[in-house]
PASE-530681 format. One line per 2 residues: number of its first residue (from 1); their letters; for each residue x, y, z of N, C-alpha, C, O. Coordinates in steps of 0.02 Angstrom, whole numbers, plus 50000, padded with zeros to 5 digits. Layout:
BEGIN
NUM> A> X/Y/Z/X/Y/Z/X/Y/Z/X/Y/Z ~ ...
# end
This chain:
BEGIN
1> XX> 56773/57690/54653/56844/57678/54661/56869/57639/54601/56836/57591/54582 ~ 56922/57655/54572/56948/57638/54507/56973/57525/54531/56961/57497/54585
3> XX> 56994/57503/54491/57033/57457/54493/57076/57434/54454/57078/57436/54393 ~ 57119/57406/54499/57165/57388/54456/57180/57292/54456/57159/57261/54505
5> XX> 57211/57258/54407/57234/57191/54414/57300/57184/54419/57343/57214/54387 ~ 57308/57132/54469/57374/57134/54500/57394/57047/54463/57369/56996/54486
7> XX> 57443/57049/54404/57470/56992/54380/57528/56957/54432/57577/56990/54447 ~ 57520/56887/54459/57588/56868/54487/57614/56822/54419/57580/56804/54372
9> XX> 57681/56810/54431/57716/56770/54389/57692/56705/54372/57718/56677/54323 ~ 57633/56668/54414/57620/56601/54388/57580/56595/54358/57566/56541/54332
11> XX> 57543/56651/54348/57474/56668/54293/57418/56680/54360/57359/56676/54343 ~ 57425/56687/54396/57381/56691/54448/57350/56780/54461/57391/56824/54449
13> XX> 57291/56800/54481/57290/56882/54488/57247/56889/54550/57222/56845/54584 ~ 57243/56970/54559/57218/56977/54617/57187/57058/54591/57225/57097/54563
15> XX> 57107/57076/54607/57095/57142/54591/57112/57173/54657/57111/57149/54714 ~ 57130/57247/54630/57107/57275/54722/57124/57349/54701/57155/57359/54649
17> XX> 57106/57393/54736/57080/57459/54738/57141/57494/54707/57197/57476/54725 ~ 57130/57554/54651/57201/57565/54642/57257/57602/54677/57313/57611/54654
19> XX> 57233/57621/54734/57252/57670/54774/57280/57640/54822/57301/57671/54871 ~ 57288/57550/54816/57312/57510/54862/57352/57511/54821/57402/57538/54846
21> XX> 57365/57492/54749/57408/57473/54699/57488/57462/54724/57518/57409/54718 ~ 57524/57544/54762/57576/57549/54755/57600/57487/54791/57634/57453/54753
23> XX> 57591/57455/54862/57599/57403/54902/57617/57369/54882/57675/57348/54885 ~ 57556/57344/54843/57609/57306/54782/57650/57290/54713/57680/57243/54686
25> XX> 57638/57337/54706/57719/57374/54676/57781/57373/54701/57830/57364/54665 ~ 57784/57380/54752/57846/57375/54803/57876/57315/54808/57936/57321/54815
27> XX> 57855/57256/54806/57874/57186/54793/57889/57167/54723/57832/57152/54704 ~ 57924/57159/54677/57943/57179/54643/57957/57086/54618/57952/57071/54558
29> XX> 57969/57047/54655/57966/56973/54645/57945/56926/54634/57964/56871/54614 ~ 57878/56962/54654/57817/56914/54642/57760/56982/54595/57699/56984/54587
31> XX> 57797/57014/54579/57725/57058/54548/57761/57055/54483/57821/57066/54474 ~ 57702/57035/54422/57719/57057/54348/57711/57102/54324/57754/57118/54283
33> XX> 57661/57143/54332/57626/57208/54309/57567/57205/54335/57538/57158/54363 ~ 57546/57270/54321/57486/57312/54349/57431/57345/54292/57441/57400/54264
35> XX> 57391/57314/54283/57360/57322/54242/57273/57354/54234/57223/57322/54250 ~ 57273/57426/54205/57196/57461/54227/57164/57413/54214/57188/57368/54180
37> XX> 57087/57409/54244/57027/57373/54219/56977/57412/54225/56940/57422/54273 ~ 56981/57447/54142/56948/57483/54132/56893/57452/54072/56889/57395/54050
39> XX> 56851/57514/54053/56770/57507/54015/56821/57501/53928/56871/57530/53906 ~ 56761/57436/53898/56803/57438/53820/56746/57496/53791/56691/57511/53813
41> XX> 56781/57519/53737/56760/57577/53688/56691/57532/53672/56638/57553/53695 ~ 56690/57470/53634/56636/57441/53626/56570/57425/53693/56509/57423/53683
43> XX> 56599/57415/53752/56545/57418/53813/56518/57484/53810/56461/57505/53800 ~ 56575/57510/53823/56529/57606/53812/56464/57616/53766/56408/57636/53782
45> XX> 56497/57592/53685/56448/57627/53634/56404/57585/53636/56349/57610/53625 ~ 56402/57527/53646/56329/57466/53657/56287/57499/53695/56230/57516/53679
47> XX> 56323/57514/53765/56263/57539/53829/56243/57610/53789/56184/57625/53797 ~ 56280/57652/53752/56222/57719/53735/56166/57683/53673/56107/57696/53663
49> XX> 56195/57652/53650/56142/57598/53586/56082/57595/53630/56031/57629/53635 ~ 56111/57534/53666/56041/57523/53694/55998/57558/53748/55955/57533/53784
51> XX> 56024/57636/53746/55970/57673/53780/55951/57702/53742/55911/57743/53765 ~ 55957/57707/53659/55927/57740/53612/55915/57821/53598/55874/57864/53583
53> XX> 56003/57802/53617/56024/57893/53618/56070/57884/53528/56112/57847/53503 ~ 56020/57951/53506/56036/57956/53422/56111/57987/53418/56126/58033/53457
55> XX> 56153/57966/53377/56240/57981/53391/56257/57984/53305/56227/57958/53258 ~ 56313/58024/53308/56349/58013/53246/56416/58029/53270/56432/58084/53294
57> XX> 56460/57970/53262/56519/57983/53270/56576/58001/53193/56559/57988/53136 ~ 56624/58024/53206/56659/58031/53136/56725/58059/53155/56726/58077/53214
59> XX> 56781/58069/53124/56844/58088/53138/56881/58076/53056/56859/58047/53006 ~ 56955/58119/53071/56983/58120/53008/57045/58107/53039/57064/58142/53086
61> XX> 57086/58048/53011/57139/58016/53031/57208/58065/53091/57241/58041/53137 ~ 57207/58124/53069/57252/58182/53091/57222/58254/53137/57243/58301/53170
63> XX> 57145/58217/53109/57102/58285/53153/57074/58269/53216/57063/58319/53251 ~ 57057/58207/53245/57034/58204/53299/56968/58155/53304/56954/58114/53260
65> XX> 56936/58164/53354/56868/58115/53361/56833/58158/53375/56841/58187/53429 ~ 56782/58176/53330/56697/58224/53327/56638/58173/53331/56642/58115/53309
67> XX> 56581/58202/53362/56521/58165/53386/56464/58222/53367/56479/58280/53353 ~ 56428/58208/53369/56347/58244/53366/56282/58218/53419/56262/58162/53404
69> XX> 56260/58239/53458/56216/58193/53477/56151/58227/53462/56149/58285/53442 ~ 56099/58191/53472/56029/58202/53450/55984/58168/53431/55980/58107/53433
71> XX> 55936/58214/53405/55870/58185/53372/55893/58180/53300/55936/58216/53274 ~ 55857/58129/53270/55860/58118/53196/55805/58118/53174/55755/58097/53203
73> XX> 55811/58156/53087/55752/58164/53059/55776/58161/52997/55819/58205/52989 ~ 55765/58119/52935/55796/58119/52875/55864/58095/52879/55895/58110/52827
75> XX> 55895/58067/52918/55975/58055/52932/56006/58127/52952/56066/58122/52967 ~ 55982/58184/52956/56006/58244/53002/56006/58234/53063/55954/58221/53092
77> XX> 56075/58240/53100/56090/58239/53177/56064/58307/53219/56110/58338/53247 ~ 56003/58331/53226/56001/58397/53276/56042/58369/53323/56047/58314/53349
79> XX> 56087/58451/53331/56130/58479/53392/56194/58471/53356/56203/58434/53308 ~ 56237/58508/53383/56312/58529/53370/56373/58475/53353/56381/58432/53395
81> XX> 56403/58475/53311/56444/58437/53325/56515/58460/53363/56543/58516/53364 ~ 56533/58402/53392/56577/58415/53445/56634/58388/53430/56634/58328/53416
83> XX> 56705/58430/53429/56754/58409/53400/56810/58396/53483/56819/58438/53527 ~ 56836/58332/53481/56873/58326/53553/56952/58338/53541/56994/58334/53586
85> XX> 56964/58352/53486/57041/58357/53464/57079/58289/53482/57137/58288/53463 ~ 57058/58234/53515/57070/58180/53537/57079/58134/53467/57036/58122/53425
87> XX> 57152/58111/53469/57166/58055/53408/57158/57989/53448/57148/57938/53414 ~ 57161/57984/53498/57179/57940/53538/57069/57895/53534/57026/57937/53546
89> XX> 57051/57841/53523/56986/57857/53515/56971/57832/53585/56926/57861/53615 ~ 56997/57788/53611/56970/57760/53680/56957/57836/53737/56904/57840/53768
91> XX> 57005/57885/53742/56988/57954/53767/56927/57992/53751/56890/58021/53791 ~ 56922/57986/53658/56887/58013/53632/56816/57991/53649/56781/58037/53670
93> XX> 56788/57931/53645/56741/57902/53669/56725/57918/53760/56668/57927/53780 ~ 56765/57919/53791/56764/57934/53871/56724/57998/53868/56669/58008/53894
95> XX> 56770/58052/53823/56755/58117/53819/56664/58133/53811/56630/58174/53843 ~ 56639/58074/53747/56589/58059/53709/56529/58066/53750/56476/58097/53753
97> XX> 56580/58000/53796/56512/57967/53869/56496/58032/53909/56438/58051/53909 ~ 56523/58051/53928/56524/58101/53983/56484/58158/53967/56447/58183/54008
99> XX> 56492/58185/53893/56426/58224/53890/56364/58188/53862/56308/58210/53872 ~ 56375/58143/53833/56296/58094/53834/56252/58081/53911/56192/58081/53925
101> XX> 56321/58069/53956/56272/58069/54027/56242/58119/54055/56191/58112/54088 ~ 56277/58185/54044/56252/58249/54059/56202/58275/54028/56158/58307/54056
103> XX> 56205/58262/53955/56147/58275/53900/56090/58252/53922/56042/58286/53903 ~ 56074/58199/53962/56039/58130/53962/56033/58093/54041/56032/58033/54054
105> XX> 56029/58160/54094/56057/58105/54149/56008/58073/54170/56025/58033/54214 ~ 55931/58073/54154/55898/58015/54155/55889/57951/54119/55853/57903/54131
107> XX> 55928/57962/54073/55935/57897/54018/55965/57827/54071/55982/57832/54130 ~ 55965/57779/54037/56004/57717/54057/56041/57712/54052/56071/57664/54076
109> XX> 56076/57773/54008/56165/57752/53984/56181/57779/54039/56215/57741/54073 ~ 56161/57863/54077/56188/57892/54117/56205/57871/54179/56251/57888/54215
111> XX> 56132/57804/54191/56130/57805/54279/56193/57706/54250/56225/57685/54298 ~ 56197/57685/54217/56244/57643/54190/56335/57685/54176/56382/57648/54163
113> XX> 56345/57748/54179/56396/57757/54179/56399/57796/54235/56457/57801/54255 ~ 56352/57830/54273/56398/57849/54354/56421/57788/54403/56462/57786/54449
115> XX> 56379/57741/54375/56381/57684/54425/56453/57662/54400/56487/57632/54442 ~ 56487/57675/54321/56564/57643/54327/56609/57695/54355/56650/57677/54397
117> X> 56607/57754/54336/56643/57812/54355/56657/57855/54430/56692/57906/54431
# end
């Protein structure tokens, strides 16, 4: 179940399910915003680090976010590279995770990202 953080006006918060969210939304007096609490791009790429899944990421300012995953041998990435058309990189990385867990679903990154997703 996703979450969300619920800001009140005195600096005070409250998490709770996002699917409760709208409820409070509706109060409009005491709520500041609503804010995802979601995975940082850097938590993501640490947890595939440290399962010692071989990656090359790369992108061209106007072209998107491309990845490779694999074995390395000489600094060559075996396997395809994968282009997400995604400029956006926090998507791009989501995109990233998702087939690293599938690639890999016994790895640590994988059974570490069904458990956020």
């Amino acid at each position: 179940m996703s979450k969300v953080i619920i800001v009140y006006s005195d600096g005070s918060y409250k998490e709770v399910d996002s699917k409760d969210s709208r409820t409070y939304e509706q109060d409009l007096d005491w709520l500041v915003t609503c804010i995802p609490n979601s995975l940082s791009v850097g938590e993501i790429l640490q947890h595939i680090y440290d399962s010692e899944i071989h990656l090359k990421i790369d992108w061209m300012w106007d072209g998107g976010f491309d990845y490779s995953i694999g074995s390395t041998c000489d600094n060559y990435i075996q396997g395809n590279t994968t282009s997400t058309g995604e400029t956006n990189i926090e998507k791009g990385v989501e995109v990233m995770a998702k087939d690293i867990a599938k690639q890999y679903p016994k790895s640590t990154f994988a059974k570490w990202w069904s458990s956020k997703k």
